[in-house]
C-alpha positions as CSV (number, residue, x, y, z in Angstrom):
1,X,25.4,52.2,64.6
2,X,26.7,48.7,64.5
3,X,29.5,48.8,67.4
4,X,27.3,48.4,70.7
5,X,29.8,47.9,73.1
6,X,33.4,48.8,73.7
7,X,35.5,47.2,76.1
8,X,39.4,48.7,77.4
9,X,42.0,47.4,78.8
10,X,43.3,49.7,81.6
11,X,47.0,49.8,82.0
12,X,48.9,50.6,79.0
13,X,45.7,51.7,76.9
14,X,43.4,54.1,79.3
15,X,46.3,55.3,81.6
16,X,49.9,55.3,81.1
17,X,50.9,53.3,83.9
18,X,54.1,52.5,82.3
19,X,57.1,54.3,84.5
20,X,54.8,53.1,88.0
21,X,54.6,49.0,86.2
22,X,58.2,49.3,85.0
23,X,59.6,51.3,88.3
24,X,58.2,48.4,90.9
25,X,58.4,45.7,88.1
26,X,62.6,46.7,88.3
27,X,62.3,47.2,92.3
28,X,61.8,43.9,92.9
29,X,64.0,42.2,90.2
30,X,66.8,44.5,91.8
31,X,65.8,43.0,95.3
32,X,65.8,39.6,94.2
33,X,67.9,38.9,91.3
34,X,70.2,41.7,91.8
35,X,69.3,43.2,87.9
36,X,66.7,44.9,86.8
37,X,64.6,43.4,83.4
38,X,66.1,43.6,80.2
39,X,63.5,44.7,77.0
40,X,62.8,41.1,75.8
41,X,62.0,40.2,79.5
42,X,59.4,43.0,79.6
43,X,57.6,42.2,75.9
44,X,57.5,39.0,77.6
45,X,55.8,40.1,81.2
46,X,53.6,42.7,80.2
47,X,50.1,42.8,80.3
48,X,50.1,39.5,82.4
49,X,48.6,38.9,85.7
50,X,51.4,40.3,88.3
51,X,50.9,36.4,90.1
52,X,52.3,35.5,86.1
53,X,54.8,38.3,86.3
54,X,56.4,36.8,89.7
55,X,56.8,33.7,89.0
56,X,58.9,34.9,85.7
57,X,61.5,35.9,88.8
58,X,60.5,32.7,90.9
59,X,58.1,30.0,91.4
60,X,58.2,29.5,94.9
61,X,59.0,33.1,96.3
62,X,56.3,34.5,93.7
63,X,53.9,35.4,96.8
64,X,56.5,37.4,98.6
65,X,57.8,39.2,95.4
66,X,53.9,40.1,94.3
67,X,53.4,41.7,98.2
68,X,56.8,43.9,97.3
69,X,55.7,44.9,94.2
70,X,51.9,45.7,95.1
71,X,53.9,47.6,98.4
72,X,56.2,49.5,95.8
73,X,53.6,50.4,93.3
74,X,51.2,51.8,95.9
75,X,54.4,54.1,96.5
76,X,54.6,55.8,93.0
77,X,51.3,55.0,91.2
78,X,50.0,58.7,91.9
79,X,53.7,60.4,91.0
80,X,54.1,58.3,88.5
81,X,50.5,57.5,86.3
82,X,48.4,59.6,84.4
83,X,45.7,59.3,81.6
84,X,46.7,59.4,77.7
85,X,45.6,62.6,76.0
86,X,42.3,62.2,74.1
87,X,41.4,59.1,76.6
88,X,38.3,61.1,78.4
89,X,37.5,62.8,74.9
90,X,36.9,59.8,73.7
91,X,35.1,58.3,76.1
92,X,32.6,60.6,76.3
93,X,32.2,61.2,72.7
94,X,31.6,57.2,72.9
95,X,28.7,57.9,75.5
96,X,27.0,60.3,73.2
97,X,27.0,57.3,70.5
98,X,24.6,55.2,72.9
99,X,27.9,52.8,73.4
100,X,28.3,51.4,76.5
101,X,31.8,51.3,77.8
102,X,34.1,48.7,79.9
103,X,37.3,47.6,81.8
104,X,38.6,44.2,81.4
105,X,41.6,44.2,83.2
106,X,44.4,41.7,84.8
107,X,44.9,45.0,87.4
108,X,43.4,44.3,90.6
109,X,40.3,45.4,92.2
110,X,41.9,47.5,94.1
111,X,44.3,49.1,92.0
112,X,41.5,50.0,89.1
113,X,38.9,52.1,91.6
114,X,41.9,53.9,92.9
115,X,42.8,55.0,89.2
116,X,38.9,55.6,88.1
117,X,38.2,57.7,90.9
118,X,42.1,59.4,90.3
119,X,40.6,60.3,86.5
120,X,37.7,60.7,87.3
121,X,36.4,58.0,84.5
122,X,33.4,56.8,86.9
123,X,30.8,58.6,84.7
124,X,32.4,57.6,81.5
125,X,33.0,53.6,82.1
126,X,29.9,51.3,82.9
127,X,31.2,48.7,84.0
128,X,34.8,47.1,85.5
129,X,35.9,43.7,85.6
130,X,39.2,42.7,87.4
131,X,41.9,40.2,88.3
132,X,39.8,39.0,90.7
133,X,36.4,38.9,89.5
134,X,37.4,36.3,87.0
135,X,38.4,32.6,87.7
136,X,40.9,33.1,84.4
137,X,42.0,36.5,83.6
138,X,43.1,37.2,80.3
139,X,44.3,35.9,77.7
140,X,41.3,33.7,78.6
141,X,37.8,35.2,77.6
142,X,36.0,35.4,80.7
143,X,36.2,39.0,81.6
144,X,34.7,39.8,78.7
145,X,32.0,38.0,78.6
146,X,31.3,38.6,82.5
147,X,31.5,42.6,81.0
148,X,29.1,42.1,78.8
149,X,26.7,40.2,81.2
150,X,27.0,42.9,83.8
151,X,26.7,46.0,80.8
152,X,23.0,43.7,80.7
153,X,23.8,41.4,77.8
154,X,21.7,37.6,78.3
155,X,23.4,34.3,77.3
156,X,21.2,33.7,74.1
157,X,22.5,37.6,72.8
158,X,26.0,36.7,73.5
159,X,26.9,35.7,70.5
160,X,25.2,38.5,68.8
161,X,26.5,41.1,71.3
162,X,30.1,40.3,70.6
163,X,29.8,40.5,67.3
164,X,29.0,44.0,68.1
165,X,32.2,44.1,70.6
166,X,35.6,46.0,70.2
167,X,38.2,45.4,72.5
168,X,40.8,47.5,73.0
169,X,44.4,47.1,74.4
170,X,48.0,46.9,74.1
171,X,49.0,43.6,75.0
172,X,49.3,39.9,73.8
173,X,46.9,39.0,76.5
174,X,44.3,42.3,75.5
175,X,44.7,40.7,72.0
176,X,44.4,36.7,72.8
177,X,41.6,37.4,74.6
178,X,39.5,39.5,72.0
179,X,40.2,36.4,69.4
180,X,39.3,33.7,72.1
181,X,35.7,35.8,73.0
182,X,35.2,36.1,69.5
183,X,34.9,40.2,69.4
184,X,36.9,42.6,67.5
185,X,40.5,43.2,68.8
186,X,41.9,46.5,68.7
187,X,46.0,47.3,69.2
188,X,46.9,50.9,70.7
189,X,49.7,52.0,68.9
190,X,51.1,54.1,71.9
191,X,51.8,50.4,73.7
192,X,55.0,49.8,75.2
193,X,55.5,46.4,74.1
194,X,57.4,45.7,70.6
195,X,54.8,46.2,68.0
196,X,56.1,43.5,65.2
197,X,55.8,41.1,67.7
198,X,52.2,42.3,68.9
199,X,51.4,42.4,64.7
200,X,52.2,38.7,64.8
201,X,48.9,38.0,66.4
202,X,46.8,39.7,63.9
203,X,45.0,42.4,65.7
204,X,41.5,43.3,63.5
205,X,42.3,47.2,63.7
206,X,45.6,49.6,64.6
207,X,44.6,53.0,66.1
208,X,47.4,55.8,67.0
209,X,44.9,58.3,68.5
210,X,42.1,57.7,70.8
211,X,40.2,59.9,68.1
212,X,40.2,56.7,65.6
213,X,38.3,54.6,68.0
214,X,35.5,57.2,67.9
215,X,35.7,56.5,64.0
216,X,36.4,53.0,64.1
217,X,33.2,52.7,66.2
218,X,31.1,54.3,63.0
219,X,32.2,52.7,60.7
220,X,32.8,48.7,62.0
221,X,30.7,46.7,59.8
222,X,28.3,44.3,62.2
223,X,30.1,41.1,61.3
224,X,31.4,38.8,62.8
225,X,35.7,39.2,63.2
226,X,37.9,36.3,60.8
């Protein structure tokens, strides 16, 4: 087995958050701006830090408008979220491999035990790392390498250990940050986000199932990514 550790995003890849993000994302744009955002505004936003999103709408009022949004999304997240099909197959068919799982997320601490106890994923993740368990969240590299580190990983492996590394997501950000770490990037193609602009950044793999990471984690040679 040469893939020893794969690493999720969480919204967007794990759970399709999509109608709560895109319901309070449009809330507060109405509130504010008095128009919701267009597509292009979205591709743009998405898969950012919500402080990032915010300030997209205003730099000085970006406080206030995160506090509406976090208020709206508490509101819907349970109506409106649920877990891809084939998501908890895969997980635990990942487990059997010996291949310890994590969350690298710009989602909030909060926000990312609520939905791991909602989907019960407690048993199939190892380890989480959020928006504020980082100094810079993605597209920096830090939450990986702080998931590693916690899934037991020492500084002189590092190197080794993400050569070893998929991570999986459906952002710019998700993808940014695998290339800045120096693991393997991997684009879900159920994202909401344009594709031909996400292919622009060269993700190392494209998987439409959560079936083909299973495979993808046989077959990945142990190299490490161009």
């Amino acid at each position: 087995m040469t893939v020893k550790y794969a690493l999720f995003d969480f919204d967007g890849t794990l759970v399709d958050s999509n109608d709560a993000v895109i319901n309070s994302l449009n809330h507060v744009a109405l509130a504010f701006r008095g128009h919701a955002f267009n597509k292009e505004e979205l591709n743009e936003i998405l898969g950012k830090p919500i402080y990032e999103q915010m300030k997209f709408l205003s730099i000085d009022e970006h406080e206030r408008l995160v506090e509406m949004y976090r208020v709206e999304y508490r509101r819907v997240q349970d109506e409106l979220t649920k877990i891809y099909d084939g998501i908890y197959d895969m997980l635990i068919a990942l487990k059997a491999m010996g291949i310890k799982t994590g969350i690298v997320s710009n989602k909030g601490r909060s926000g990312i035990d609520h939905g791991l106890i909602r989907f019960d994923l407690s048993e199939v993740i190892d380890v989480t790392v959020s928006y504020d368990d980082v100094v810079r969240a993605k597209p920096y590299a830090d939450g990986i390498y702080k998931a590693l580190q916690l899934l037991g990983v020492e500084e002189a492996s590092m190197k080794e250990a993400l050569h070893q590394t998929l991570f999986v997501g459906d952002s710019g950000h998700d993808l940014e940050s695998a290339r800045n770490a120096g693991c393997r990037s991997v684009l879900v193609a159920w994202t909401l986000i344009d594709m031909q602009q996400l292919m622009v950044l060269g993700p190392d793999h494209v998987v439409h199932h959560p079936d083909e990471i299973v495979a993808l984690c046989e077959r990945v040679p142990n190299a490490s990514p161009e």
